[in-house]
Every structure is written in C-alpha cells, then in structure tokens.
C-alpha positions as CSV (number, residue, x, y, z in Angstrom):
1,X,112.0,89.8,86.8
2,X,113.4,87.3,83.7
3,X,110.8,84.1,85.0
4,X,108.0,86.3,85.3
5,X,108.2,88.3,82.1
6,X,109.0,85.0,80.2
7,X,105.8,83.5,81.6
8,X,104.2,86.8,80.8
9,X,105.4,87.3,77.5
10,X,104.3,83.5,76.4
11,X,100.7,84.6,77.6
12,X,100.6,87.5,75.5
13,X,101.8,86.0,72.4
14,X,101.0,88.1,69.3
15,X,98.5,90.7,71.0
16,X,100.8,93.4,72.1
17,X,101.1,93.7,68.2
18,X,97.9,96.2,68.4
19,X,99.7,98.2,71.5
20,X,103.0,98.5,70.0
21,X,101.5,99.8,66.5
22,X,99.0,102.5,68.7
23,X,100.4,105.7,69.8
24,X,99.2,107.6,73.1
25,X,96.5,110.1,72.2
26,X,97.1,113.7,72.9
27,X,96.4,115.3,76.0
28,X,93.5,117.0,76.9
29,X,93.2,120.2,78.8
30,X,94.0,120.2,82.7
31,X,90.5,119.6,84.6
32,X,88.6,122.3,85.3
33,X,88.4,121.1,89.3
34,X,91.0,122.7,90.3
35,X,90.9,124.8,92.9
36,X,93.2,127.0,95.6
37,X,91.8,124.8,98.7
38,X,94.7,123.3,100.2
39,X,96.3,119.8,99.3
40,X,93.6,119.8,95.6
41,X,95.5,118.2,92.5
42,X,93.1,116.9,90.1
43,X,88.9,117.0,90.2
44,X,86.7,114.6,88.2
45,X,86.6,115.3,84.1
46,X,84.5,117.0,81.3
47,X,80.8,116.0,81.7
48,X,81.6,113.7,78.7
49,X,84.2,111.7,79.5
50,X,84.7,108.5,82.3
51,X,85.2,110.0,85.4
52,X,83.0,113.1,85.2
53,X,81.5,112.3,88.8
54,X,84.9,111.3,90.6
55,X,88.3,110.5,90.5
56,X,90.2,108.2,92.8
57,X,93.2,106.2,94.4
58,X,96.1,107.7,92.5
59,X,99.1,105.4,91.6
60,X,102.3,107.0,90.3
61,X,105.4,107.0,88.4
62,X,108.1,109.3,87.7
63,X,110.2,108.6,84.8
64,X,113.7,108.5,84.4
65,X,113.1,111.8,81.6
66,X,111.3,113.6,84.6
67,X,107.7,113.1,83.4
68,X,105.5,111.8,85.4
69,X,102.2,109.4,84.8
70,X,99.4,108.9,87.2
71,X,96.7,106.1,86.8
72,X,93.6,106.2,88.6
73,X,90.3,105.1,88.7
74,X,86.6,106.4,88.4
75,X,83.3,106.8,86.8
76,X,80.3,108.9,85.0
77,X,77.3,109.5,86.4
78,X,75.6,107.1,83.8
79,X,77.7,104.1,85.5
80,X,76.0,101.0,87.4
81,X,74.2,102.9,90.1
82,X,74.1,99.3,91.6
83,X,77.8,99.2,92.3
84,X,77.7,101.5,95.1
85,X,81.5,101.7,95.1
86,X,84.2,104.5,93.7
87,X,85.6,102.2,91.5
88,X,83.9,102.3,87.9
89,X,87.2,102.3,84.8
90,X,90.4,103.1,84.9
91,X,92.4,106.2,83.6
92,X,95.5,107.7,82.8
93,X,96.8,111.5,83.2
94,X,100.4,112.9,82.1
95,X,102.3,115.9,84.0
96,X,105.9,117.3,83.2
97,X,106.0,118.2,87.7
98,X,103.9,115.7,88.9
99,X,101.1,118.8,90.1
100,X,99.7,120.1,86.4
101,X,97.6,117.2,85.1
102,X,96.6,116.4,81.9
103,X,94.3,113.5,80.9
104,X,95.5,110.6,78.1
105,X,92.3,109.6,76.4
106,X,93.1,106.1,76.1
107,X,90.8,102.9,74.1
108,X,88.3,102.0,76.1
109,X,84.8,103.2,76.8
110,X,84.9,107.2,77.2
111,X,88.6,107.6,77.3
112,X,89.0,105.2,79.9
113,X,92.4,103.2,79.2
114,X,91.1,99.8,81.2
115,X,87.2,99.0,81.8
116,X,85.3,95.8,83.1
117,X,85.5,92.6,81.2
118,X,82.3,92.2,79.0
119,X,82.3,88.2,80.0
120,X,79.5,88.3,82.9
121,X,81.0,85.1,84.5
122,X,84.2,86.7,85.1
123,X,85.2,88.7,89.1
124,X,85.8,91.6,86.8
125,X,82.4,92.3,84.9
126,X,81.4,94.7,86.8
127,X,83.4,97.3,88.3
128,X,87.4,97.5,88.2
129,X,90.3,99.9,90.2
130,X,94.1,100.0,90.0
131,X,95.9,100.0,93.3
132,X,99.6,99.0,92.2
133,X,101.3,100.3,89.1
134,X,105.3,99.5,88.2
135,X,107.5,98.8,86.0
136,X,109.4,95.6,85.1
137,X,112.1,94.4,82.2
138,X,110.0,97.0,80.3
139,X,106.5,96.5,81.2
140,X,103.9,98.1,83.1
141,X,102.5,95.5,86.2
142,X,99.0,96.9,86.7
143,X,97.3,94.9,89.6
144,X,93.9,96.2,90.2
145,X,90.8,94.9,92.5
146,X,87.6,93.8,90.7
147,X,84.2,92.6,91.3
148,X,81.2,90.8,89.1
149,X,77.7,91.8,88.9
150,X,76.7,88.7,90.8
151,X,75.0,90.4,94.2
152,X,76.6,89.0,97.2
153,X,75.0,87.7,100.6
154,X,72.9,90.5,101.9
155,X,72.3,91.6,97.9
156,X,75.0,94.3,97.4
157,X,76.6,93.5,93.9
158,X,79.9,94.5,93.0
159,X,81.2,91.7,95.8
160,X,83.1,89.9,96.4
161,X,85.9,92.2,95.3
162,X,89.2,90.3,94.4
163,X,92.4,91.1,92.5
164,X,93.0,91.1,88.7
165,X,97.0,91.8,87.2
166,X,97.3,93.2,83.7
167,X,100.6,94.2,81.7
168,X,100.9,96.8,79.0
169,X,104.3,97.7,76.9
170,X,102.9,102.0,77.0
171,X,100.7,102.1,79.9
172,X,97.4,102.5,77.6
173,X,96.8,99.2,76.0
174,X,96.1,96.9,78.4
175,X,96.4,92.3,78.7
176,X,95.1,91.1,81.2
177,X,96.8,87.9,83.3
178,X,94.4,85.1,83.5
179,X,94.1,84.0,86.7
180,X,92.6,80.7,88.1
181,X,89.8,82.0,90.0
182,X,87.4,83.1,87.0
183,X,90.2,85.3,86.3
184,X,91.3,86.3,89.7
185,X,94.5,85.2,91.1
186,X,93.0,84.7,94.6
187,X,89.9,83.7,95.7
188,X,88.0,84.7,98.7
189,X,88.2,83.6,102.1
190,X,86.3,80.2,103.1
191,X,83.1,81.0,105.3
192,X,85.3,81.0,108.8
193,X,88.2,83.0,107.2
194,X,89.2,86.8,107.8
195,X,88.9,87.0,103.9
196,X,86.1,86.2,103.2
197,X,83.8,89.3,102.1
198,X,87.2,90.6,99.6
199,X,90.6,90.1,98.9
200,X,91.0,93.6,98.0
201,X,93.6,96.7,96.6
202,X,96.2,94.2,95.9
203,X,99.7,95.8,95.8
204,X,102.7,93.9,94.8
205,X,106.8,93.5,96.0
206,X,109.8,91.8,95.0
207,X,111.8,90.2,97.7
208,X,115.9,89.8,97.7
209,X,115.5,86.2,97.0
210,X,113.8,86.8,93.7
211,X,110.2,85.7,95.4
212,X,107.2,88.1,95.3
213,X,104.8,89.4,98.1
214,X,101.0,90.9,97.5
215,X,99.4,92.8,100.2
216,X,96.1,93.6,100.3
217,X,92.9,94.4,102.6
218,X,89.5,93.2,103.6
219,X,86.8,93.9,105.9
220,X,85.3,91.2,108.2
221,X,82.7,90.1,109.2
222,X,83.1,91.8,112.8
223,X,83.4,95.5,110.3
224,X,87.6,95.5,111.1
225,X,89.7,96.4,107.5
226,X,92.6,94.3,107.8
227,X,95.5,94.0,105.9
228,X,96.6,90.1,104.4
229,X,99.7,89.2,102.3
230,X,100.3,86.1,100.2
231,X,103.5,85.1,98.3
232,X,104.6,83.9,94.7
233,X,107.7,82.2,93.2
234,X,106.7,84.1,89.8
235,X,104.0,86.8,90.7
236,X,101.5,84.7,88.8
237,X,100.8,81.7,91.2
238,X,99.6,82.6,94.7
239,X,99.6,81.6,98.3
240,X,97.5,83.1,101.4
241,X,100.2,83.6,104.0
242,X,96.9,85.2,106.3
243,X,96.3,88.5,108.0
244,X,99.3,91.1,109.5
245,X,97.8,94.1,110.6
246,X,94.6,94.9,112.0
247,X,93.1,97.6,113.9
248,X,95.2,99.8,116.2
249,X,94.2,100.4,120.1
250,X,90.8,102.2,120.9
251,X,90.4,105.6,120.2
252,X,93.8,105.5,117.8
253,X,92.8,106.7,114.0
254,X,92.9,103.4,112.9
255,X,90.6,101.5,115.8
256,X,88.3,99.7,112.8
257,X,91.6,98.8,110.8
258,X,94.1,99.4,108.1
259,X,92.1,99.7,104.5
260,X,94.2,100.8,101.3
261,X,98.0,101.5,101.6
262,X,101.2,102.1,99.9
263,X,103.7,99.5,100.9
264,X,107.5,100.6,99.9
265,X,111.2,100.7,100.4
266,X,112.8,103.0,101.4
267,X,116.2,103.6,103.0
268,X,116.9,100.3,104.0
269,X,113.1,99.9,105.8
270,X,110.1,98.6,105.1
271,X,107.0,102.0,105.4
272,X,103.6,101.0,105.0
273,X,101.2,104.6,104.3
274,X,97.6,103.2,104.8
275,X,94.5,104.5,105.3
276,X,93.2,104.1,108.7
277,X,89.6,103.7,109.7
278,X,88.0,105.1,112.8
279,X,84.8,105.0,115.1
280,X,83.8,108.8,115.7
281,X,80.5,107.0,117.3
282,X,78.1,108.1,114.7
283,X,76.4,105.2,113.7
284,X,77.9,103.9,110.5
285,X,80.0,106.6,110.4
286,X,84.0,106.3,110.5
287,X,86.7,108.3,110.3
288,X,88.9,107.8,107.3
289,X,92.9,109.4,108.0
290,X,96.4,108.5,106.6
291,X,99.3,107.0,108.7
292,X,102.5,105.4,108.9
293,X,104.1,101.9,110.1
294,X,107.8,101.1,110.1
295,X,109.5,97.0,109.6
296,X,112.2,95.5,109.1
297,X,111.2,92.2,106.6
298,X,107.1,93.9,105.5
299,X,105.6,91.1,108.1
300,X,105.6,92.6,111.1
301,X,104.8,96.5,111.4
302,X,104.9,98.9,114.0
303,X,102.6,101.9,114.1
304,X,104.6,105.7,113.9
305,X,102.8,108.6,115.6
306,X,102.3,111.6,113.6
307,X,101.4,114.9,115.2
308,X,97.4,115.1,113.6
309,X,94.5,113.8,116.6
310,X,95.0,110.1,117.1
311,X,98.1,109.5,115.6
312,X,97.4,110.5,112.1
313,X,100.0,111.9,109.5
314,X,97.2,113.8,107.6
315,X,94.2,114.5,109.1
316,X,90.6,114.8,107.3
317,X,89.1,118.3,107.3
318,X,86.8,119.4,110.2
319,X,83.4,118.2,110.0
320,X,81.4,121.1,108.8
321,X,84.7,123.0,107.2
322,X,83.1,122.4,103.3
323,X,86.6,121.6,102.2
324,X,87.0,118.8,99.5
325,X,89.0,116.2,101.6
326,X,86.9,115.3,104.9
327,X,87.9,111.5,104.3
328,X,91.0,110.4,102.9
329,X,92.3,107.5,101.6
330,X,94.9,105.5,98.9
331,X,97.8,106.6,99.7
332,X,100.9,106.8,97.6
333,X,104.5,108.4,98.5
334,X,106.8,109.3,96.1
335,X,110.4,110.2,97.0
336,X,112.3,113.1,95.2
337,X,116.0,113.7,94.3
338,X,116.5,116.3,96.8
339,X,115.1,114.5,100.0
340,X,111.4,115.7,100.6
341,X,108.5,113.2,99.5
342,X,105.1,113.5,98.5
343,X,102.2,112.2,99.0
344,X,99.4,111.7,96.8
345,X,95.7,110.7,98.7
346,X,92.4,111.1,98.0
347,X,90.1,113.2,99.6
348,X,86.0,113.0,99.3
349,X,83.1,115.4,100.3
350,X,80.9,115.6,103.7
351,X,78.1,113.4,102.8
352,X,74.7,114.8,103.9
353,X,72.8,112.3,106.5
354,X,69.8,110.6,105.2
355,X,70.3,111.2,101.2
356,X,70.9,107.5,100.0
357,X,74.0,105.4,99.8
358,X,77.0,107.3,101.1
359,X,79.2,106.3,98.3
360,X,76.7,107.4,95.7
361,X,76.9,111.1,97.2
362,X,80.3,111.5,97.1
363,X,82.7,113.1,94.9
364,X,86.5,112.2,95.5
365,X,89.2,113.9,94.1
366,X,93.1,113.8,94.3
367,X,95.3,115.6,96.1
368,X,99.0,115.9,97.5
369,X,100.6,116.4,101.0
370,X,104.5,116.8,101.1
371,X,107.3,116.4,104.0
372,X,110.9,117.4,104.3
373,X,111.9,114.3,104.8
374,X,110.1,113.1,108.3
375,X,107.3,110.4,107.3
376,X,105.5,111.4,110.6
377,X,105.0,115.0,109.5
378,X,103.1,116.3,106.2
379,X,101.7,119.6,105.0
380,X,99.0,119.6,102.1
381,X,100.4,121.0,99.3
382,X,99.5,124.8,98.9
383,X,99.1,125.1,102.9
C-alpha cells in the first residue's frame, strides 16, 4: 500500500521513535476463565487488570513464524457505568497455536495497549473497540469504532459510535490517524439517512485496482442492523457509497439485520461471517447467531444456509442451558495450511429479566468454532 503508508508515515513523523525503542512486556499467565464448556478460549482477566469484567470481538493474526496475536477489546468493573456498551480499551494476548492465550500487558491504563482519547471533544473520549486488525508494508492498520461522552438523543452517552484507524510498527504502541470528523473518518448519517444513530465496527479491504473498501454496520431508526460500505483512493479519505445488506426474510436468524462481521477473501470469492440478529418475540429481546454470505465483487451478497435453526452456522446455546455463549457475535475466520478454518466469536451469558441494563449484566468471553473446510458447517471447538 506505497500511497497509503507514505501519507501515513508523514503523519507520524518522529513519534514511532518511542514504539521502536519499547519492547513488548512479558506475558502473563493464561486466564484463569477457562473452562471445558464447549467452543471457550479466553475469559475476562485478573481482578486487577482492564478487562476483568469481559472480553470481546476477537481480531487475529497468524504470523508467518507460526505465532499467533489476538487483539480485543474490554473493560473493569470500575469503567464508565454510563457507557452501557462492551467496548471499554483495547488489548492484546499472544499464543504459539492460536488456543493457549497469554495476555501482553501493553502502555496504557491497566495493561490496556489502546484506551480513549483524554481530549473530551473528540468521537473517541469515551469508550473505544477494534474490529479490523492487518498488516501493511510493515505496519499494523487498527481500525476501531469509538464514541464520546456527549449523551445522544434519547440521553444514552457513548453515541454516536463512529470509526477511528490507528497504525503501530509492534502492535502495542499505538498513532492514531486524524480524521476529519473530530477525529473520525466518517461522520454520521444526516437525520433522514440509514446512518444516522452510528457508523460502526469499521473493517477495511484492498481492491485489485489499488482502491480501498470499509464496511461497517448501524442500527436504524426502524431497530434493523445494517451493513454500509464506503470507498477510498488512499484508506485515509472517505466516501459513503450507502447501505448493502439488511435484514434477511421473516423468521431467518438474521430478520432484524446483519451487525458485526468478518468480510474476507478467500478462494477466489468474496465470504462475509456476520452476526445476525433475530426477533424471538420477547420484547426487546433478539437472537444473536453467526452466518455466512457468498459474492462475487463484496457489493452484492447472497445469504448461505447453514444446518443450525434459521439458517445459522453456529447457533447460540439454549435458553436456560447456563452455558457461557447464549448470544454470539464478532466473528472472525482464519484459514489454516491444511484446509480446515476457524472461527473465533464471542459468546455472552443469559441475562436475568428485570436486573438493569442488559449490557451491564453481561459477561462475554471468546471462543472458537472450526470446519473442515465447508463455511456452512462448524463445530465449537472441544465438542
């Protein structure tokens, strides 16, 4: 990405000079979370470190060494109880099989490797969360969604969410790209527009032609997630190109929408893995599953079948089961050498009725669902 990185690199200037001279702190002991329930990876940290009450949306990377490094995001119990959200700070862990996890205690607050700008009157002052990590003419591309502690129309802060990119030479030390919209590369959606409310869990692609693509969700007003793209000559200046994917028919897993997703390349197609809200008709209550959708140029998808209820690839736990993934989300496949792929996901608690925000009362944790080779059919790890 030469144009990019040489815009990039004249944005930096000298401060990479602190990254390049810091070394990665050790690792720290695997969580304690674990656990043998099916499809469980990695639970929330020590009671003194960032994401003691949850960890979520993992984004990996295997190295050409055969190491592997997972970012995610999370918080303590101590964090804004205002931002009623699972985003907090950001973290990193390290793994030599991508399954045992250890955590990276990285510079900012806690461990955390990338927290909330301390400028109020930026989108990010309040609450950050990666959803794309790569690599590119050796640096790390961290785009991540954000949100100030300004409270938005009906008094919920932490809105609108929008997305942030930041680039880092080791993964740890983190610059952020100044973007035009109080740091932000895109703005929300004017009153009338499907984006309005967030332009959220931006994830970004290079074309053929040397252009770049960023997708990313909202919700609208009429309570549908739905997925938007814009392009870039130079994955710094953005334009809306408007929604491609909403929700799927009535009763489908995904009849409120497509939320957060893992768009990728693979063997000459375009697979979108997203995270598909339903209506199970209990009140504010929705289904939260994982599927699949197939295209030829990332524009125009078509929905795959897998063999869960509805459609799904991986299905949430039964309601009343007590296992630790009853809603599942983020998404994010990873191909191996000899032809299977994986899939990391989150996974969060039944939340009791009637015990204050939902999100507030729920602990998410990571785990990992792996196929032979068919993206329609998955097994969670360990199962």
């Amino acid at each position: 990405m030469p144009g990019a990185d040489r815009i990039a690199s004249s944005l930096l200037g000298g401060l990479f000079a602190l990254a390049l001279s810091a070394s990665v702190a050790p690792a720290q002991s695997p969580t304690p979370s674990q656990s043998a329930q099916p499809g469980l990876l990695f639970g929330p940290g020590p009671a003194d470190s960032w994401d003691s009450e949850r960890v979520s949306c993992p984004r990996v990377l295997r190295n050409s060494d055969g190491t592997w490094r997972m970012w995610y995001y999370g918080r303590d119990p101590e964090f804004d109880r205002e931002i009623s959200l699972p985003t907090g700070r950001i973290g990193l862990a390290q793994s030599s099989d991508g399954l045992d996890w250890q955590r990276v205690r990285g510079p900012a607050s806690m461990g955390a490797v990338f927290e909330p700008h301390p400028d109020a009157t930026r989108f990010d002052s309040a609450h950050v969360g990666i959803s794309d990590i790569q690599r590119h003419d050796g640096l790390y591309w961290m785009w991540y969604l954000g949100g100030s502690g300004e409270a938005a129309p009906g008094g919920r802060r932490g809105f609108p969410m929008l997305p942030g990119a930041a680039i880092s030479r080791d993964g740890v030390y983190w610059t952020r790209l100044e973007g035009p919209y109080n740091g932000a590369m895109l703005p929300a959606g004017a009153p009338d527009e499907f984006d309005t409310r967030m332009v959220s869990w931006p994830q970004m692609l290079q074309l053929d032609d040397g252009t770049w693509r960023l997708y990313y969700h909202t919700l609208t007003s009429d309570g549908e997630y739905v997925v938007g793209v814009a392009e870039s000559p130079d994955a710094l200046r953005w334009t809306k190109r408007g929604p491609i994917m909403g929700p799927g028919p009535r009763g489908r897993f995904d009849d409120l929408g497509v939320a957060t997703r893992h768009v990728i390349r693979y063997q000459g197609r375009w697979l979108m893995f997203y995270e598909g809200v339903q209506d199970i008709g209990e009140g504010p209550a929705v289904g939260r599953q994982l599927g699949v959708a197939v295209s030829e140029d990332g524009l125009d998808w078509q929905r795959l079948d897998g063999d869960a209820p509805g459609g799904a690839i991986v299905a949430q736990a039964p309601a009343g089961s007590g296992r630790w993934d009853f809603r599942l989300g983020c998404p994010w496949m990873v191909p191996m050498d000899d032809g299977t792929l994986r899939l990391y996901y989150i996974g969060s608690n039944e939340r009791p009725a009637g015990q204050g925000h939902a999100e507030l009362i729920s602990v998410h944790q990571i785990g990992l669902a792996i196929s032979d080779g068919d993206i329609t059919r998955w097994r969670r790890w360990r199962e």
